[in-house]
Legacy VTK file of the C-alpha trace (Angstrom):
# vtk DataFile Version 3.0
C-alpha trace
ASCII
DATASET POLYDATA
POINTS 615 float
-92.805 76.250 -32.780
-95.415 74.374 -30.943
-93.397 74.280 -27.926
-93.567 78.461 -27.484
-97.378 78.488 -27.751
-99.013 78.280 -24.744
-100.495 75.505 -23.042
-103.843 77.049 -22.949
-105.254 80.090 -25.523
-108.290 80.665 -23.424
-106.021 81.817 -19.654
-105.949 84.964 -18.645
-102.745 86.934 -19.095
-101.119 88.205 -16.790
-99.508 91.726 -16.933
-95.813 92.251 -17.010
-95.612 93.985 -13.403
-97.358 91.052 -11.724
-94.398 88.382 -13.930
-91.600 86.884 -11.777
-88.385 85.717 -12.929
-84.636 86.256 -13.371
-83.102 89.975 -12.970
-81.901 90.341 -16.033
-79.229 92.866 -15.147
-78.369 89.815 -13.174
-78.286 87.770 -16.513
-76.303 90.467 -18.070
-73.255 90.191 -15.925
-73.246 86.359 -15.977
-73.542 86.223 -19.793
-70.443 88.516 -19.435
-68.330 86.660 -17.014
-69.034 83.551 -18.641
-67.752 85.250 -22.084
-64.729 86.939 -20.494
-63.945 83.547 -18.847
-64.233 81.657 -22.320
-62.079 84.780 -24.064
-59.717 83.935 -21.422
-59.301 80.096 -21.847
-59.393 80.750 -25.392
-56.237 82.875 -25.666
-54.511 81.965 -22.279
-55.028 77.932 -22.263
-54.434 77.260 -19.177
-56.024 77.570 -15.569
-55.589 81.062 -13.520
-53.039 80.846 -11.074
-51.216 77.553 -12.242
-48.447 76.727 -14.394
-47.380 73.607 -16.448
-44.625 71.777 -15.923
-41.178 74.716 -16.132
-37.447 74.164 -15.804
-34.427 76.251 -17.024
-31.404 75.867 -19.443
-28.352 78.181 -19.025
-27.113 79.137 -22.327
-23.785 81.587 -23.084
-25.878 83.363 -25.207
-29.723 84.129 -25.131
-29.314 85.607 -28.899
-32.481 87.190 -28.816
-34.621 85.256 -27.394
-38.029 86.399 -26.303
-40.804 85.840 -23.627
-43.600 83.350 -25.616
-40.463 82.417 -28.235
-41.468 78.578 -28.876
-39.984 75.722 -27.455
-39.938 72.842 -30.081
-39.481 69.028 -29.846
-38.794 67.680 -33.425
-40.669 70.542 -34.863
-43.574 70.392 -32.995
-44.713 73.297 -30.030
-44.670 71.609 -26.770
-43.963 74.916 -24.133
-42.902 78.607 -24.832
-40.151 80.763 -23.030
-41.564 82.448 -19.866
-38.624 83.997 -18.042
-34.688 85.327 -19.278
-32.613 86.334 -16.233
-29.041 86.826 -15.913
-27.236 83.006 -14.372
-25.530 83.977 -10.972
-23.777 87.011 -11.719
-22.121 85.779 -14.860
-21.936 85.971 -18.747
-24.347 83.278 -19.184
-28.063 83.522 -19.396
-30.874 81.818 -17.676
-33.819 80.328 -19.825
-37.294 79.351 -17.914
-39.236 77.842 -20.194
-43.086 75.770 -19.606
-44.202 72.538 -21.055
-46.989 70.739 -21.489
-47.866 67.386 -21.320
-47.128 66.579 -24.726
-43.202 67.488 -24.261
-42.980 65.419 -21.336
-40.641 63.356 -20.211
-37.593 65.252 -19.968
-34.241 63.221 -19.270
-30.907 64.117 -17.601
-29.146 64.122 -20.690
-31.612 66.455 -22.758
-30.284 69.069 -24.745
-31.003 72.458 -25.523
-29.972 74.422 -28.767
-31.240 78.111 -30.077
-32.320 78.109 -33.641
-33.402 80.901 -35.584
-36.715 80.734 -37.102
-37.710 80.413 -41.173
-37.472 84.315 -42.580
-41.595 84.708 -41.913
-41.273 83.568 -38.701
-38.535 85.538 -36.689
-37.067 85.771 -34.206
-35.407 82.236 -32.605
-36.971 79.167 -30.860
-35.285 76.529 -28.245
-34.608 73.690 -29.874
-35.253 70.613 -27.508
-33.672 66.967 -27.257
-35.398 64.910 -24.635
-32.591 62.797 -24.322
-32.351 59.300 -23.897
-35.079 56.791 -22.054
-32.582 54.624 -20.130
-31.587 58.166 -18.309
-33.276 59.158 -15.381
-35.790 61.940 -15.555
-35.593 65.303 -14.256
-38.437 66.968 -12.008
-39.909 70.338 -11.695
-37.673 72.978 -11.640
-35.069 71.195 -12.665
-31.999 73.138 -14.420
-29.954 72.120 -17.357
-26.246 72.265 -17.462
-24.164 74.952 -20.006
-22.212 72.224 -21.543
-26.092 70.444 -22.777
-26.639 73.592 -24.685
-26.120 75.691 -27.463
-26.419 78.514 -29.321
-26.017 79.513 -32.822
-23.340 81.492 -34.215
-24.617 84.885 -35.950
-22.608 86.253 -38.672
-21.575 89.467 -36.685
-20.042 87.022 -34.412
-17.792 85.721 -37.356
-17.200 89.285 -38.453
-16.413 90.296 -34.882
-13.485 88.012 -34.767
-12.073 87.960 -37.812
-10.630 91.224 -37.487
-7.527 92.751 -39.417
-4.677 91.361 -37.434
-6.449 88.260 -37.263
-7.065 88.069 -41.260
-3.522 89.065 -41.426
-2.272 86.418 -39.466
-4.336 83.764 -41.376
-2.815 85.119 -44.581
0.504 84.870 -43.310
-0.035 80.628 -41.933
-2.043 80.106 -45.480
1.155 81.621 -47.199
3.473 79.650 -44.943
1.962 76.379 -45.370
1.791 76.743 -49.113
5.591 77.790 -49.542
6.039 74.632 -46.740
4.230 72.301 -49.568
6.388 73.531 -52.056
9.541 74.262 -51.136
12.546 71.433 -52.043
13.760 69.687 -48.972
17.209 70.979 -47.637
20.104 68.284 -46.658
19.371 68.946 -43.228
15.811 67.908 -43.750
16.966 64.431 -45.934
18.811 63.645 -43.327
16.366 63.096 -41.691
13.648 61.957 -43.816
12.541 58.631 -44.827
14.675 57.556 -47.903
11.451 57.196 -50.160
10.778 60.799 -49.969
14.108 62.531 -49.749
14.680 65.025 -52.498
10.977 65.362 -52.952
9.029 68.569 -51.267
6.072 68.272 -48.501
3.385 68.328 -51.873
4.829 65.937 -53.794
5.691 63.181 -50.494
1.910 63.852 -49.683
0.814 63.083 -53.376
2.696 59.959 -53.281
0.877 59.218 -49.647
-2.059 58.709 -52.235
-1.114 55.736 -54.098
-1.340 54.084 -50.504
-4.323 55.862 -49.657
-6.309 52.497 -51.319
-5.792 49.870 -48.874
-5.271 52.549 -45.725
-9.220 53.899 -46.764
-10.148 49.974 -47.492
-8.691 49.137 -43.789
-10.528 52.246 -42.373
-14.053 51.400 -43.859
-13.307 47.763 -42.840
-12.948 49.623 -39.106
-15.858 51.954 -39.467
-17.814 49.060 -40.361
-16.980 47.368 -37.476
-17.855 50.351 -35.128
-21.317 49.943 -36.184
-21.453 46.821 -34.195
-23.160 43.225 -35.103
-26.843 44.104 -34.336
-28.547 47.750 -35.671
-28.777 49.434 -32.433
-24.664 48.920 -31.330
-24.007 52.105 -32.334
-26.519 54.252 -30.687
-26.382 52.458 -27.867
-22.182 53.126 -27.881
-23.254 57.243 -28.294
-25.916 57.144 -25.663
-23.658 54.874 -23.141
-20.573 57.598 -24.135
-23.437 60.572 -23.450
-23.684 59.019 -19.935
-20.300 59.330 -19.498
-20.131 62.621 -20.235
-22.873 63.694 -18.640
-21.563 61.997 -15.489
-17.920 64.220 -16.197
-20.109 67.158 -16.685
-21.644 66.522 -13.066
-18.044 66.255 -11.551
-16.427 69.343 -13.273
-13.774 69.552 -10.593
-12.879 66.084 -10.951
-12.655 67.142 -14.649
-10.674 69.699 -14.308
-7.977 67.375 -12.268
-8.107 65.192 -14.775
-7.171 66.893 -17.893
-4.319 68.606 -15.572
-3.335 64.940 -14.946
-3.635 63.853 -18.228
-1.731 67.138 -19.523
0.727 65.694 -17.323
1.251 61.940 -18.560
1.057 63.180 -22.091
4.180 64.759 -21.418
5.219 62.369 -19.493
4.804 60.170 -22.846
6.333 62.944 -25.145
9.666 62.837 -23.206
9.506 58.555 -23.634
8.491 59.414 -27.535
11.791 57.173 -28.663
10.532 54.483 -26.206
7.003 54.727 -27.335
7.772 54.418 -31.176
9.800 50.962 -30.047
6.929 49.705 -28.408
4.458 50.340 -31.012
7.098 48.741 -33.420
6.808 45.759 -31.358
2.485 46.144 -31.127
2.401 44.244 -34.826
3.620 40.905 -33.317
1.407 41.181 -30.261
-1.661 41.878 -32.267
-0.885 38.511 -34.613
-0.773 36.724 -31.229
-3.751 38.860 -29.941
-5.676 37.674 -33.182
-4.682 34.457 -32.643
-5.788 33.656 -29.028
-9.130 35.784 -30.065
-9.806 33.077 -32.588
-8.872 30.114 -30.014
-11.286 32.028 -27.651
-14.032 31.953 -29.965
-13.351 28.912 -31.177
-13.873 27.760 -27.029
-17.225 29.150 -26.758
-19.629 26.613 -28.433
-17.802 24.279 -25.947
-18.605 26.736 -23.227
-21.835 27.135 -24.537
-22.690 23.291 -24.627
-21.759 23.264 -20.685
-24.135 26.123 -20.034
-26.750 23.975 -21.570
-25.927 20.623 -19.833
-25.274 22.287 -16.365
-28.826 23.821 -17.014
-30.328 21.081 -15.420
-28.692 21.055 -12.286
-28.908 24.429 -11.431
-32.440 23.601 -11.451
-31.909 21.234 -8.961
-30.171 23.217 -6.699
-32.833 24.964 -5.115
-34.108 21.757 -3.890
-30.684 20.195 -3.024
-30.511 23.486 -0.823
-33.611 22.340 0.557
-32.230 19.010 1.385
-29.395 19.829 2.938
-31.318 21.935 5.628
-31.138 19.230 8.282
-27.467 18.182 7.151
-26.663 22.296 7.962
-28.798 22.242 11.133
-26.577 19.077 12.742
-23.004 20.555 11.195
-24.183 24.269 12.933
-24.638 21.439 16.261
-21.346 19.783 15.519
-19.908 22.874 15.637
-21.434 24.381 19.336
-18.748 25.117 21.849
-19.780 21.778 23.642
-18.976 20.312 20.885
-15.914 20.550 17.779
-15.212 24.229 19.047
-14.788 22.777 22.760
-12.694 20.259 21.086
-10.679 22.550 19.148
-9.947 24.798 22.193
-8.645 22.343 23.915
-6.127 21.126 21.168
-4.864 24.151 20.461
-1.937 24.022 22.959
-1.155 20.265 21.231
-1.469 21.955 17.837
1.400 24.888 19.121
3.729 22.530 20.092
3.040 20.009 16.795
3.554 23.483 14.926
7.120 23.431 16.546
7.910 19.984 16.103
6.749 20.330 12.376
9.428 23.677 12.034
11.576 21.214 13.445
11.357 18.546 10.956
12.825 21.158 8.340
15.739 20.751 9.696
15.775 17.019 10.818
14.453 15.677 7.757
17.148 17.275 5.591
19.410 15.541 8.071
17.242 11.947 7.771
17.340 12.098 3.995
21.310 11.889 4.321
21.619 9.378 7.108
19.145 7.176 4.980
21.211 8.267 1.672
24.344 7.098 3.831
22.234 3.597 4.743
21.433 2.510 1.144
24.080 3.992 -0.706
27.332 2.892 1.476
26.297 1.193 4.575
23.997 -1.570 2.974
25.971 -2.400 0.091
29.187 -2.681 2.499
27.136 -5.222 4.242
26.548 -7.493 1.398
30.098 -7.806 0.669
31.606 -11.500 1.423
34.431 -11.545 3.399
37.321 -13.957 1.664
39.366 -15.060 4.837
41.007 -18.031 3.329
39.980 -21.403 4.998
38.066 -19.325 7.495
36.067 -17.818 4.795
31.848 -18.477 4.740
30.622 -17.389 1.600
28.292 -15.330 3.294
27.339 -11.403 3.250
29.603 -10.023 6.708
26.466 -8.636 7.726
24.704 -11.971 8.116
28.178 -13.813 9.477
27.882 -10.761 12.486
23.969 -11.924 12.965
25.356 -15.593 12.776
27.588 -14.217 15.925
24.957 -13.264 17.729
22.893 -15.856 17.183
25.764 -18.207 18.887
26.153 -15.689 21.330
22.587 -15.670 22.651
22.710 -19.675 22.459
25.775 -19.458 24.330
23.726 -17.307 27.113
21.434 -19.142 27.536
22.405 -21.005 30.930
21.353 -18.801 34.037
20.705 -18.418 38.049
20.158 -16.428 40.923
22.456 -13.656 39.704
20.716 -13.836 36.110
22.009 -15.683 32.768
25.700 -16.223 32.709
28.152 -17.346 29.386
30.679 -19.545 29.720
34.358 -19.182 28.347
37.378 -21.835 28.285
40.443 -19.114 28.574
43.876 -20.351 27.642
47.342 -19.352 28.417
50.251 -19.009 26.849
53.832 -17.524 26.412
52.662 -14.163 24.056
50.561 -11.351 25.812
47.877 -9.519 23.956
46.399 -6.647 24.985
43.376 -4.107 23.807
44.941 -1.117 24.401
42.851 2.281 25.776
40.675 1.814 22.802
38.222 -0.783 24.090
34.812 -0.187 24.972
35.763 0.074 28.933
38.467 2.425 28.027
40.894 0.454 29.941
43.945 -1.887 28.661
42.169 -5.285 28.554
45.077 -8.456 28.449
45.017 -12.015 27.261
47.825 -15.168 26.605
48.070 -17.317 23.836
50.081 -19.745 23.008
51.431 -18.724 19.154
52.766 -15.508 18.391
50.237 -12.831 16.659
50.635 -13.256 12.461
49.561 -10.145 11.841
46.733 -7.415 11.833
43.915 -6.872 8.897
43.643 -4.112 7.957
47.090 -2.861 8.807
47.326 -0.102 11.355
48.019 3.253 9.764
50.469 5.729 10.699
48.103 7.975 11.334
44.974 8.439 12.190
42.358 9.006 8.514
41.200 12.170 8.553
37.448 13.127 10.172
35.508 14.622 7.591
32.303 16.225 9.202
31.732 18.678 6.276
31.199 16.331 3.918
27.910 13.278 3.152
28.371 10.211 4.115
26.912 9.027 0.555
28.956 10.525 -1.362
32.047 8.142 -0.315
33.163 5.317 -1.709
32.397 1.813 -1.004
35.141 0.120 1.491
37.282 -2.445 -0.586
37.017 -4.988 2.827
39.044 -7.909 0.923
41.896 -5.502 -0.419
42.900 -4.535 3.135
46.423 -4.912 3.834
47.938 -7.220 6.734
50.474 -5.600 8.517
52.546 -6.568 12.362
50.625 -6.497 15.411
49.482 -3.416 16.339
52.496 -2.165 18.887
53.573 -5.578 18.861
57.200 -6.484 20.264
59.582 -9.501 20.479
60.545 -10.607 23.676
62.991 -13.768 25.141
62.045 -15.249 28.147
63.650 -14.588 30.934
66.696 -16.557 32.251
66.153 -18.410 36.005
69.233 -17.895 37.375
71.012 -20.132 39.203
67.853 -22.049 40.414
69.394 -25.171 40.430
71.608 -24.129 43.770
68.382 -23.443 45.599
67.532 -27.231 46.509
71.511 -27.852 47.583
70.839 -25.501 50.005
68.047 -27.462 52.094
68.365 -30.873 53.012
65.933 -33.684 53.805
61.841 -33.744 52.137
62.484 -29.880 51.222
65.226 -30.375 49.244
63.492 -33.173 46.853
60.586 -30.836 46.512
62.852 -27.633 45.346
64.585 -29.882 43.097
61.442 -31.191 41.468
60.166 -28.232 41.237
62.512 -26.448 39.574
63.486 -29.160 36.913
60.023 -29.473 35.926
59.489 -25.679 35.983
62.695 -24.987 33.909
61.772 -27.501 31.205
58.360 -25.662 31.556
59.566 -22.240 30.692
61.670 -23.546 27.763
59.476 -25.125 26.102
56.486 -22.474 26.526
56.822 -21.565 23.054
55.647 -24.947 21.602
53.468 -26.624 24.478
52.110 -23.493 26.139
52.595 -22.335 29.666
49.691 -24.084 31.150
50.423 -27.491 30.177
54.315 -27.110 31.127
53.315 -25.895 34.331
50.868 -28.472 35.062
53.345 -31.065 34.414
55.829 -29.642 36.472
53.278 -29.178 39.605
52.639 -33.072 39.089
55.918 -34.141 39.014
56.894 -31.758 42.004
53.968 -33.529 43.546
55.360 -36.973 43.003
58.407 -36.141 44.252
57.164 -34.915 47.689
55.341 -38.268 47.793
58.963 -40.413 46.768
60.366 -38.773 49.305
57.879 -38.518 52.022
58.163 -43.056 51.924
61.885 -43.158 51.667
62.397 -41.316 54.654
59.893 -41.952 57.150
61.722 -44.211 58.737
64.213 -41.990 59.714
62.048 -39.263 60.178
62.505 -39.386 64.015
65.823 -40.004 64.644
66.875 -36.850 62.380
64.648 -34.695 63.961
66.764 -33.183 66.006
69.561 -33.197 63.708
67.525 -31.774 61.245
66.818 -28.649 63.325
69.787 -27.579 64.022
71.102 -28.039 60.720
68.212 -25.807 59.437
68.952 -23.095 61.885
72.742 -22.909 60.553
71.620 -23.323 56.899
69.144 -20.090 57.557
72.456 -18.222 58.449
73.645 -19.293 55.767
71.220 -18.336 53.097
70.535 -15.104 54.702
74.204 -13.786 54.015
73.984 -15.630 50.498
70.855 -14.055 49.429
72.147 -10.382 50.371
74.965 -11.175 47.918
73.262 -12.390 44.669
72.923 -10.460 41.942
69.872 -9.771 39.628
70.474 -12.462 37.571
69.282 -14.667 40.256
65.411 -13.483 40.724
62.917 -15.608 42.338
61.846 -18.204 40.105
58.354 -18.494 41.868
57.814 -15.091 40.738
58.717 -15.556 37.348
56.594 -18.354 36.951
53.571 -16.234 38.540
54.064 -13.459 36.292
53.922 -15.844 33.491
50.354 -17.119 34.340
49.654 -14.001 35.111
47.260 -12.250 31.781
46.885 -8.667 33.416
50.783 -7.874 33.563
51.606 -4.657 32.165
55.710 -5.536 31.291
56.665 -6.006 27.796
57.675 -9.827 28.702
55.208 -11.104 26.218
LINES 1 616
615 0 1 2 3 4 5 6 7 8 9 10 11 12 13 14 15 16 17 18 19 20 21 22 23 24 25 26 27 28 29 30 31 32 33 34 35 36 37 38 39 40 41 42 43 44 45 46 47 48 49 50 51 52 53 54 55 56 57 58 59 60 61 62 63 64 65 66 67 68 69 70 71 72 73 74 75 76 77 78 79 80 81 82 83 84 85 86 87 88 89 90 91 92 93 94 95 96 97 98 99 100 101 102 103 104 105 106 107 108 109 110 111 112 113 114 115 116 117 118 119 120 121 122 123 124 125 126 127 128 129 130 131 132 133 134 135 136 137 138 139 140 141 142 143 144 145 146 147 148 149 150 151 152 153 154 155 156 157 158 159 160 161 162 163 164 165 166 167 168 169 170 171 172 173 174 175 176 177 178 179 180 181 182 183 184 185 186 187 188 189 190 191 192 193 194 195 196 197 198 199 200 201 202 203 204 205 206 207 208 209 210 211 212 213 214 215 216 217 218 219 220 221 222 223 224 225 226 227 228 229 230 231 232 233 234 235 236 237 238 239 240 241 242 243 244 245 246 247 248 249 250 251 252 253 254 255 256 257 258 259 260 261 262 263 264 265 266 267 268 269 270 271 272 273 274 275 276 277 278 279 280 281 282 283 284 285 286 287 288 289 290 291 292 293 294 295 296 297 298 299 300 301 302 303 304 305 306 307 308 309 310 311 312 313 314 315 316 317 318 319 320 321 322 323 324 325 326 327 328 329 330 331 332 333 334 335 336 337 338 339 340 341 342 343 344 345 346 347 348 349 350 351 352 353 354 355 356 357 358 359 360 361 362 363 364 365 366 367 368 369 370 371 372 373 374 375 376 377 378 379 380 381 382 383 384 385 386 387 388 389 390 391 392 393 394 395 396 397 398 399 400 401 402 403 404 405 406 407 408 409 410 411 412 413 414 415 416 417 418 419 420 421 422 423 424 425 426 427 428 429 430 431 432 433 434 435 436 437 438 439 440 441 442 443 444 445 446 447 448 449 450 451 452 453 454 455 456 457 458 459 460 461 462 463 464 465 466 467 468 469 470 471 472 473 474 475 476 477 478 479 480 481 482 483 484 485 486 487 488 489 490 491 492 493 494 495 496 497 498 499 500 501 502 503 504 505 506 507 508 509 510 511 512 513 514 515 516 517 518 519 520 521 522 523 524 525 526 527 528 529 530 531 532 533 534 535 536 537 538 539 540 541 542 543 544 545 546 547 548 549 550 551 552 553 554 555 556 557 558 559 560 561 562 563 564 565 566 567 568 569 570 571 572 573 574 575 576 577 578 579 580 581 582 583 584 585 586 587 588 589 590 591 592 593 594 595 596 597 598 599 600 601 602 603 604 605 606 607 608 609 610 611 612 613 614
């Protein structure tokens, strides 16, 4: 109390007219605003002209709720109801509600129920679900859907539809489906029916379901077990990722609404197939068992796969700086690669790759055509090559194929001599009494002739009588192997037999002439008669020969017998040869053809290029 005393007993007062201070009407109305403000804060709670955090639910039904009605998160207050309003000119109603911050924060998938309040309380309350944390949040304003919220079902509502025809109608299924439990099956319906419940009615068929209802319930809890996942949260985190769905099909009801029309659609779609269906889930068990089985070889795969992740750890550390080092590497490829460079390179091989393109669609078809010419080589060709000829006393013992290289080999040694005009081979021909010829089948295509002195034994392999057959449809490797030493010798090709040719009356001719001339004629044709006779065993060449040198003797005999007289029958002789000219002129127009000219048989004796069948 020594605070209100005053500082000094002996001052002066000083009177109550001469005091200044505070107005205390002034004090009056602060002390009242200042109360009125504190009433206010104390029922209100909150700050004039502000508002908390609001948003609205649509409900079907506002079921009586109420301006102020609470607004509850797991039984706590966290907001009240401000504002009902009708929802866009329809049936539903419009709920704005405010929260504070101890209801906050609200999620996408929150949820919104009406719930009546204990018997003391009344009225209802909104019963709020903030939804999940890994959903996004919603702001300000914010609405929530009809299908996130709910209201409660009053019993005038249950009362309001089960009216008379409806109770009736519920009597009349209840009735229905008992008589359906009880009544006995009809032959129509065995028919029909499985053979373990045929005779027996609906009740006692689903009494007997029972005594299998043991391991059906033990498979079910084995399945409900499993739908609770491995770790504790599998489930919830199944029902909050399925509440995501949904919310997400509540966002899109039009896409919705296609889809249950579509699915309306392949469900009948599936009921017309229901024969089909029940085959194929026949056939599921067997799938499943191999299902099971490939499960178990997958798991059984992953500590494998799981020992690679751990040992390829290690280098996928490394990477980064293996990136790092192949910087420069990238920076010279990214040079390689300039149009001065590879792509300059590339442009201009572009028209070389075309045409190898072509020649490549090219080799499918030559190479199919190379695989049989080289099947032909080795499989018919070759080993025809590497047969040995057996040719009697002319026979090698060699593979024909290296007897024809032997050939050539003489050949080339043969050609070896050359000159001015290039190299040059030389050949001894012969002569003879029998004519052979090519034929129009030699390499010139014209008839090529030759003599020789013994007649043609034979031809190997004999000529045919016709010409094979030309196969060009069919592979050369699939024929057989050429027997070349069963070959049959037949006659020369086209040959013929021919006699020589008679002379005539040769002999005449020198009778004719007198003096040298007539020695010479007479030689001549002895010798050349004896030639042609004996042509067959001493050959033409030699026969004629001899006769030439014994015509050529006899011109010299006779040349030194006469010499001597040469002179003196000079004169004689020349008018002896102009008579005997006469003579022969008018003898020569009266032989026949029997006589030819024996020069001219001799001539076309020696002569290889004839084309008469003399030979």
């Amino acid at each position: 109390m020594a605070v209100l005393r005053r500082r000094d007993p002996d001052a002066a007062r000083i009177p109550r007219k001469d005091r200044r201070g505070f107005n205390p009407v002034l004090v009056a109305l602060i002390l009242i605003a200042v109360a009125g403000v504190g009433v206010y804060f104390g029922f209100a709670k909150k700050v004039p002209f502000t508002h908390g955090f609001r948003m609205n639910a649509v409900f079907e039904n506002a079921n009586s709720i109420r301006p102020n009605s609470p607004v509850r998160i797991a039984g706590v207050n966290v907001g009240k109801v401000t504002k009902i309003a009708r929802y866009k000119d329809t049936d539903a109603t419009v709920v704005t509600f405010e929260l504070n911050d101890d209801g906050l924060p609200i999620h996408k998938d929150a949820t919104a129920k009406i719930r009546p309040r204990i018997f003391l309380e009344g009225n209802f309350f909104v019963d709020m679900q903030p939804g999940t944390p890994s959903s996004p949040t919603i702001g300000d304003g914010d609405t929530i859907p009809m299908t996130q919220t709910a209201a409660p079902v009053q019993l005038g509502d249950v009362l309001t539809t089960l009216q008379q025809d409806t109770r009736t109608s519920l009597k009349a299924v209840l009735r229905d489906y008992g008589n359906a439990l009880v009544d006995p099956p009809t032959a129509a319906d065995d028919a029909n029916a499985d053979p373990a419940s045929r005779g027996k009615s609906a009740a006692q068929s689903l009494n007997d379901n029972f005594d299998n209802a043991g391991p059906a319930l033990r498979d079910t809890s084995i399945v409900n077990e499993a739908l609770l996942g491995v770790k504790p949260d599998d489930l919830s985190t199944i029902i909050a990722s399925l509440a995501t769905i949904t919310g997400a099909l509540d966002r899109n009801e039009a896409q919705l609404k296609d889809f249950v029309t579509n699915f309306d659609k392949t469900t009948a779609i599936f009921a017309d197939e229901s024969s089909n269906l029940q085959a194929t889930i026949v056939k599921l068990s067997p799938t499943l068992q191999v299902t099971n089985r490939t499960l178990d070889d997958l798991n059984a795969s992953f500590p494998a796969t799981r020992a690679f992740a751990r040992e390829i750890l290690p280098g996928v550390k490394e990477t980064p700086a293996t990136v790092k080092a192949s910087f420069p590497w990238i920076k010279q490829t990214r040079a390689l690669l300039a149009p001065s460079e590879l792509q300059g390179l590339a442009r201009e091989l572009s028209p070389a790759t075309q045409d190898l393109a072509k020649a490549i669609d090219a080799t499918n078809e030559l190479l199919p055509q190379t695989d049989l010419a080289s099947k032909c080589i080795s499989r018919v060709i070759l080993p025809t090559g590497d047969i040995v000829i057996q040719d009697g006393d002319l026979s090698t013992g060699k593979a024909n194929y290296k007897e024809f290289w032997y050939a050539m080999v003489g050949l080339a040694s043969e050609g070896q001599n050359f000159d001015g005009n290039g190299m040059y081979v030389r050949f001894q021909p012969g002569a003879g009494s029998q004519t052979l010829s090519t034929g129009k089948g030699s390499l010139s295509g014209e008839s090529l002739f030759g003599r020789s002195d013994n007649t043609p034994s034979g031809t190997r392999p004999a000529y045919p009588a016709k010409r094979p057959p030309y196969r060009p449809d069919v592979a050369c490797y699939t024929q057989k192997i050429p027997d070349l030493n069963g070959a049959a010798t037949g006659r020369p090709d086209g040959s013929t037999t021919s006699t020589p040719p008679t002379l005539g009356n040769a002999g005449g001719l020198p009778q004719q002439v007198t003096g040298v001339l007539q020695d010479v004629l007479t030689s001549l044709v002895t010798n050349g008669t004896a030639a042609v006779q004996q042509s067959t065993t001493t050959g033409v060449t030699g026969a004629v020969t001899g006769a030439a040198t014994n015509a050529v003797g006899a011109i010299t005999t006779g040349a030194g017998t006469r010499s001597t007289s040469r002179a003196k029958l000079k004169r004689t002789a020349g008018r002896r040869a102009a008579a005997k000219a006469k003579a022969r002129a008018k003898a020569t127009s009266r032989r026949g053809a029997a006589d030819e000219d024996v020069a001219a048989l001799l001539l076309s004796r020696l002569n290889p290029f004839r084309t008469g069948d003399g030979g």
